[in-house]
Every structure is written in C-alpha cells, then in structure tokens.
DRENPA-3360 file (N, C-alpha, C; in nm, 2 decimals, always signed):
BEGIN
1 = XXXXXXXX = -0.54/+1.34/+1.06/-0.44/+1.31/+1.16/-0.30/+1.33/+1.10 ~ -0.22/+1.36/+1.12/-0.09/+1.39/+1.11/+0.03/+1.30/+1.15 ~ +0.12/+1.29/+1.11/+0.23/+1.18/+1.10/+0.24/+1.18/+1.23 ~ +0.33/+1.31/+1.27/+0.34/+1.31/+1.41/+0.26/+1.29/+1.48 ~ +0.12/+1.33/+1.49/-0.01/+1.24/+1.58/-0.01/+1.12/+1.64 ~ -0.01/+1.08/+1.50/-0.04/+0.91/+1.51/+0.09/+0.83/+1.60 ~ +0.25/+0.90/+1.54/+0.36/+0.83/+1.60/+0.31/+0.89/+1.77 ~ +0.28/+0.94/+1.77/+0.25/+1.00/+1.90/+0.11/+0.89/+2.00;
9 = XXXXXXXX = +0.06/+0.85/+1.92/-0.05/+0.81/+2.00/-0.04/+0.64/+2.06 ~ -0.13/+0.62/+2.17/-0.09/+0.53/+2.29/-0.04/+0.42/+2.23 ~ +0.03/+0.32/+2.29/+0.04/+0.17/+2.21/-0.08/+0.06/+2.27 ~ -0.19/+0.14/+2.33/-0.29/+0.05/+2.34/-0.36/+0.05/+2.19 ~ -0.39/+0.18/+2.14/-0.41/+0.22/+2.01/-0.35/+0.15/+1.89 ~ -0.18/+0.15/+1.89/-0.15/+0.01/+1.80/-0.13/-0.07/+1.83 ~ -0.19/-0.14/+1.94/-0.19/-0.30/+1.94/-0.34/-0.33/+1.90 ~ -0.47/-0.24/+1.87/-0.56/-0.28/+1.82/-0.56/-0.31/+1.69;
17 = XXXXXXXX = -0.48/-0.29/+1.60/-0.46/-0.29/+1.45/-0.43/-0.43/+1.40 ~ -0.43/-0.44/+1.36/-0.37/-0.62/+1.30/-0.26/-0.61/+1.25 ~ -0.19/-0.72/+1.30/-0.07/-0.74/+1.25/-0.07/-0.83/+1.10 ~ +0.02/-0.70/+1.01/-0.01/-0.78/+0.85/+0.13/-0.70/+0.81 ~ +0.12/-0.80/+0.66/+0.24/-0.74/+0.60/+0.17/-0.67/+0.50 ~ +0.25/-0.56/+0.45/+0.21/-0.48/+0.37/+0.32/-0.44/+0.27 ~ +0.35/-0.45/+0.13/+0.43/-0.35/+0.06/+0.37/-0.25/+0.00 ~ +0.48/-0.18/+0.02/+0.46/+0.00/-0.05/+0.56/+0.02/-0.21;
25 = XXXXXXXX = +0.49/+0.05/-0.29/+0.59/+0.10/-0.42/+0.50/+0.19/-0.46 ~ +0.63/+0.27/-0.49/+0.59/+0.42/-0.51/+0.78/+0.44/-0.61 ~ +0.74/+0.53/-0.71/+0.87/+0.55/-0.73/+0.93/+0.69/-0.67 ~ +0.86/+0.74/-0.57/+0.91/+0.85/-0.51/+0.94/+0.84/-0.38 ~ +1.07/+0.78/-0.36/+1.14/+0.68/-0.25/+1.11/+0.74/-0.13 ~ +1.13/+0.87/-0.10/+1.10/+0.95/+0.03/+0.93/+0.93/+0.04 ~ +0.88/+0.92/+0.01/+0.73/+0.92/+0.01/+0.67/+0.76/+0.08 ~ +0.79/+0.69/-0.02/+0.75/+0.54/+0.03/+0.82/+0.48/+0.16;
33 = XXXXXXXX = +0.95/+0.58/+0.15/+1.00/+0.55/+0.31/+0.94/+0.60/+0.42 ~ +0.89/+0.70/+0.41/+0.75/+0.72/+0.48/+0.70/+0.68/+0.49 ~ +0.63/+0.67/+0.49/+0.47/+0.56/+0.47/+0.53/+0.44/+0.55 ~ +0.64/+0.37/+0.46/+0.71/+0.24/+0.57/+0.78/+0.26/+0.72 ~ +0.81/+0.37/+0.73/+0.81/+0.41/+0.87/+0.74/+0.41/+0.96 ~ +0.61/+0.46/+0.93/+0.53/+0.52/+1.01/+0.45/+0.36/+1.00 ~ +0.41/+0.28/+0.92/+0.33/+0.14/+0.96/+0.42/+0.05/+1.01 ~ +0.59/+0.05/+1.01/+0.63/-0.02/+1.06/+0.64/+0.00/+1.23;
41 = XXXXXXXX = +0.64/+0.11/+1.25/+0.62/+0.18/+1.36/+0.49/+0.14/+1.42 ~ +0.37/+0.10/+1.36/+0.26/+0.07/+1.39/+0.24/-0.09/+1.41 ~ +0.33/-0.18/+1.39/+0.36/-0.28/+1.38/+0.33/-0.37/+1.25 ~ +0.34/-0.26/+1.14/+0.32/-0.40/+1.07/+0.46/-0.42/+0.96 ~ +0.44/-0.53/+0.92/+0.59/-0.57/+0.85/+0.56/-0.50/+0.69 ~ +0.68/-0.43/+0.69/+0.67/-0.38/+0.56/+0.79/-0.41/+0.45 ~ +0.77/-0.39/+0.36/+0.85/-0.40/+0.22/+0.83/-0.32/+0.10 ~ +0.93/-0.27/+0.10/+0.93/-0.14/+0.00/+0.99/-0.18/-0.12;
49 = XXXXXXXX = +0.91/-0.12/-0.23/+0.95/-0.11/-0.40/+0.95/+0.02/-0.47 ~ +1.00/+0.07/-0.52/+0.98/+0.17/-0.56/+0.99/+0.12/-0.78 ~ +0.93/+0.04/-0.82/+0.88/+0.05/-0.96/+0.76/-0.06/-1.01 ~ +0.73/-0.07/-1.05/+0.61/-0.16/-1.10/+0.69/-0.31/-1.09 ~ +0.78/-0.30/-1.19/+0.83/-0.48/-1.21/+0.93/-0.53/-1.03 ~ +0.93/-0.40/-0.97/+0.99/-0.47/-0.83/+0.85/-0.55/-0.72 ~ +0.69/-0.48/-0.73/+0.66/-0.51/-0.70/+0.57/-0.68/-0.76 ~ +0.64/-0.67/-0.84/+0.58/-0.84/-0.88/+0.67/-0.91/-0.80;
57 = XXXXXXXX = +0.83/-0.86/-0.81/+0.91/-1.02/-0.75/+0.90/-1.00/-0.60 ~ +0.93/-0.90/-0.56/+0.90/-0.89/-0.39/+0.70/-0.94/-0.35 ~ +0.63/-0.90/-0.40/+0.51/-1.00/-0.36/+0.56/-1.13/-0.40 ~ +0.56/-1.18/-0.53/+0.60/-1.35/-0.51/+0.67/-1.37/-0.37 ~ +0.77/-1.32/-0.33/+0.88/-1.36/-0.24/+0.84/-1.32/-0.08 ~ +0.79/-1.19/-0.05/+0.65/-1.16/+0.10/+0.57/-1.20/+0.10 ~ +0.47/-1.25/-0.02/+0.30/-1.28/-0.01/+0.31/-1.18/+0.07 ~ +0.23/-1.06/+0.06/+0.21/-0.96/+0.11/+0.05/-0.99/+0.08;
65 = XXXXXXXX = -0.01/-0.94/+0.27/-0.19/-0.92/+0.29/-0.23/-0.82/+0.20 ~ -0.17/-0.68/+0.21/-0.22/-0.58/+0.07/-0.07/-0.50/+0.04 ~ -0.13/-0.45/-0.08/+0.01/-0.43/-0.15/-0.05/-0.24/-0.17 ~ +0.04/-0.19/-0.11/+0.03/-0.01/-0.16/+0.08/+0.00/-0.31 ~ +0.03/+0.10/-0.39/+0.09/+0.07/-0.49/+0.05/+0.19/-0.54 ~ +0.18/+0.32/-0.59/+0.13/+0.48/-0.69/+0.11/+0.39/-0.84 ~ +0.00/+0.49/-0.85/-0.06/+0.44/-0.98/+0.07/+0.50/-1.09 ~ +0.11/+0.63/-1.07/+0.22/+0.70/-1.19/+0.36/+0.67/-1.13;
73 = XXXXXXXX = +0.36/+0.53/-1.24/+0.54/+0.53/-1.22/+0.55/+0.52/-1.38 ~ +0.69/+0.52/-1.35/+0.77/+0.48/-1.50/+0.78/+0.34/-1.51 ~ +0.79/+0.32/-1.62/+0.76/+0.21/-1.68/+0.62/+0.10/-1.64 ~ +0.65/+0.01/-1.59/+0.52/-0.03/-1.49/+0.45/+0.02/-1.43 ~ +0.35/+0.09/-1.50/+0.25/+0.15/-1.39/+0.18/+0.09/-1.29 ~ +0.12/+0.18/-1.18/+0.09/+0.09/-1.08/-0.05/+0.00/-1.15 ~ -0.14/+0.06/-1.25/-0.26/-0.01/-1.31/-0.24/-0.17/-1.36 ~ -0.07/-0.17/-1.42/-0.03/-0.25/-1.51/+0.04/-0.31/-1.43;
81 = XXXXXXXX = +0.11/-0.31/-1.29/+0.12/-0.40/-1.18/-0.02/-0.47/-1.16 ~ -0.10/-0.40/-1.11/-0.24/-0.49/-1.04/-0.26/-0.59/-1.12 ~ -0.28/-0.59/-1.25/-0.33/-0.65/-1.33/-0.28/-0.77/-1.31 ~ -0.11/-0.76/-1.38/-0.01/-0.83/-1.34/-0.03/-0.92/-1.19 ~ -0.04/-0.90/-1.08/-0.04/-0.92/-0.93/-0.13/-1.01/-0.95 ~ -0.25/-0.96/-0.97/-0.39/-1.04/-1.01/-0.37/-1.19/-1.06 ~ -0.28/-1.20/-1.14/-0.24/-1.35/-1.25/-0.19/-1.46/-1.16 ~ -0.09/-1.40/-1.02/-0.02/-1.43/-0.98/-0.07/-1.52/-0.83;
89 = XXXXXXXX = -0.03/-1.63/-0.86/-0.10/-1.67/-0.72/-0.11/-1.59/-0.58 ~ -0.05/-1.52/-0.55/-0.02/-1.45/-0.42/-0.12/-1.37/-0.49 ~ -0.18/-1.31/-0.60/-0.23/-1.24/-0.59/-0.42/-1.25/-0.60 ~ -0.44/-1.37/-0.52/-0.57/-1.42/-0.53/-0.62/-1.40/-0.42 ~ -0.54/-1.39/-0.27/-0.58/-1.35/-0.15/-0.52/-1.21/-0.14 ~ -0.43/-1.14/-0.21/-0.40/-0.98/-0.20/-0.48/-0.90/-0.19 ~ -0.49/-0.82/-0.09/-0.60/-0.67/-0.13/-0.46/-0.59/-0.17 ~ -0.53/-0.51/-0.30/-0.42/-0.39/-0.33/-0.52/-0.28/-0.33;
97 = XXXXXXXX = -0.46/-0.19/-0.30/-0.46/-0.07/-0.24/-0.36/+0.06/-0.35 ~ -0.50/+0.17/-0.43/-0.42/+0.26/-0.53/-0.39/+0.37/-0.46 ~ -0.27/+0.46/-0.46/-0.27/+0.53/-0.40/-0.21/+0.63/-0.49 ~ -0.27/+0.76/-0.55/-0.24/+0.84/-0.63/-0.32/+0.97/-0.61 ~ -0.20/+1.05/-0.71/-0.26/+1.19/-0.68/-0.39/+1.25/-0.81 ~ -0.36/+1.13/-0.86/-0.52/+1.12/-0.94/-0.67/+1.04/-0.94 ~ -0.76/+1.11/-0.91/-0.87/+1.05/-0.82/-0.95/+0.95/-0.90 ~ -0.91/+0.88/-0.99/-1.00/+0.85/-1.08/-1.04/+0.66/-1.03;
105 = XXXXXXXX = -1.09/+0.66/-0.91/-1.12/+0.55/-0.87/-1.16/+0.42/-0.95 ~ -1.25/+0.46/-1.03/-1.32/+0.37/-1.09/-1.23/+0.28/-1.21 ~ -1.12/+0.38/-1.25/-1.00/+0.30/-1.33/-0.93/+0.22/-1.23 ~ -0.94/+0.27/-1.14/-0.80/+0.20/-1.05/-0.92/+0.06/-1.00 ~ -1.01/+0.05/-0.99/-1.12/-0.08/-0.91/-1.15/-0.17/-1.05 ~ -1.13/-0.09/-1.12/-1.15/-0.17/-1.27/-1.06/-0.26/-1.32 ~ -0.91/-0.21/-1.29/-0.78/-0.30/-1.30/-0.74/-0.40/-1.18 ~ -0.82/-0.39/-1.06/-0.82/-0.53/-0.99/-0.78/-0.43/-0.86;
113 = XXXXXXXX = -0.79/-0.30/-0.82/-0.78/-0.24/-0.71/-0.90/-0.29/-0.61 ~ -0.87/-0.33/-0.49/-1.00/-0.31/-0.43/-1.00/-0.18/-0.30 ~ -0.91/-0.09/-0.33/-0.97/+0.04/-0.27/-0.85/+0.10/-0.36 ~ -0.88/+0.27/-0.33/-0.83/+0.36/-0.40/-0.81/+0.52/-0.26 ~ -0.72/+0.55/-0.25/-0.66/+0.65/-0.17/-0.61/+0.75/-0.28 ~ -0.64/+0.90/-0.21/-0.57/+0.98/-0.31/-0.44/+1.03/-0.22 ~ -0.35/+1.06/-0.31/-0.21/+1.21/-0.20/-0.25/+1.36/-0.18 ~ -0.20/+1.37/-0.10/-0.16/+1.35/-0.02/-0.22/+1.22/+0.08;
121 = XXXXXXXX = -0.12/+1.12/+0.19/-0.23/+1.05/+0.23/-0.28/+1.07/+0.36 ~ -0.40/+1.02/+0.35/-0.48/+1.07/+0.47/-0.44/+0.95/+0.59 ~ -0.37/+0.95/+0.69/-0.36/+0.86/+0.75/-0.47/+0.75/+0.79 ~ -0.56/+0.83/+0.88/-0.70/+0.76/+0.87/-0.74/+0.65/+0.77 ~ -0.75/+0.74/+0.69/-0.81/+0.64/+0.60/-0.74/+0.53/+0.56 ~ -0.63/+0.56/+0.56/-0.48/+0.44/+0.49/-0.51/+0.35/+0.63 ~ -0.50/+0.40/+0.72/-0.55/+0.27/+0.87/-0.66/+0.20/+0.83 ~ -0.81/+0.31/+0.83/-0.89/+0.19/+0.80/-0.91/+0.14/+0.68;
129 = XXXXX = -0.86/+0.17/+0.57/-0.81/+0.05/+0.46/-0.74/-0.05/+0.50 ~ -0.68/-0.03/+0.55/-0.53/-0.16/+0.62/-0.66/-0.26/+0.73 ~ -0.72/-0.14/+0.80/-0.79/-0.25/+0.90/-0.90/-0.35/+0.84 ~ -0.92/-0.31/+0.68/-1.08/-0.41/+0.66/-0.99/-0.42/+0.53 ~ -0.88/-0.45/+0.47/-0.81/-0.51/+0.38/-0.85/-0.66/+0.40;
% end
C-alpha cells in the first residue's frame, strides 16, 4: 500500500487502529517526518528523534507504547539505543520496533527489538506491528 493509499483511505479504517504514542528516530529527518506524518494522520501521537542519545531523553519524557527506531545512525546506534531503552524504566512496557535497510533480524531481536521492519517501509506491515505492539 502506498503513502497516498492509506492517507486516502476511509476514517472508519482509522478509527479501528488504536490510539498510542509512538516515537520515530531515524537520522534521516525527511524519512522520519514521514513516517510522523502519515501515523499522525492516522491518529496516533508521535515524537520524533533523529539520533540514538535523543531517543533515550524523549522516551523518558513521552513513555512512548513503541518506539521506531533506524538501526544505522551515527553515533548511537539504533542496536545501542534498545539496549539502553531496555535499562530504562519506560522501557519495561516499550515495544521497539527496528527499522532498517539491513535485514538481519535476529541481531536486531537479540538487542531487545521485539519486531524488526526492513526500508523501504512497507506500510502494512508498520500498521500491523503498531496494531499487536
């Protein structure tokens, strides 16, 4: 399904979704303002980071339900976020969610991911991750 699709499709369709908060860090800002568009659009509350150490203080401060997170950034990687998040009270009820252009799931579920998405992203799937987060 395609960006435009989904903005396109009925609001009986997003009112079935659950309303949750979600943050996105990605250090490739256009990528993550996307993505925050299109679920805020869908109603859920978002907050965007674009580096590893932003996503620690903005979870302490949202308690965010799942946290999007690119595995390749600079400096804090997204691997070395999770872990981190993991320690963190907020991050004992967090589902995080890896999102990268490298498929290697089993690293990303090993450092405290409980799902793994590749990029380009597939809407679909980023929904039903979001919906059984």
């Amino acid at each position: 399904m395609t960006i435009m699709a989904l903005c396109q499709s009925s609001s009986s369709a997003r009112a079935r979704l659950k309303a949750r908060k979600v943050l996105i860090v990605d250090d490739n800002a256009e990528a993550a303002d996307t993505l925050g568009a299109v679920l805020r659009f869908l109603g859920y509350d978002v907050l965007i980071g674009y580096d590893g150490h932003e996503a620690l203080s903005i979870a302490e401060d949202f308690e965010p339900d799942v946290a999007i997170l690119d595995i390749n950034m600079p400096g804090l990687t997204g691997y070395e976020a999770a872990r981190r998040l993991r320690t963190l009270p907020v991050g004992r009820k967090l589902s995080l969610v890896a999102l990268t252009a490298v498929r290697d799931s089993h690293e990303a579920l090993s450092c405290g991911f409980d799902a793994h998405l590749g990029k380009p992203v597939d809407v679909n799937a980023l929904l039903g991750t979001l919906g059984c987060a």
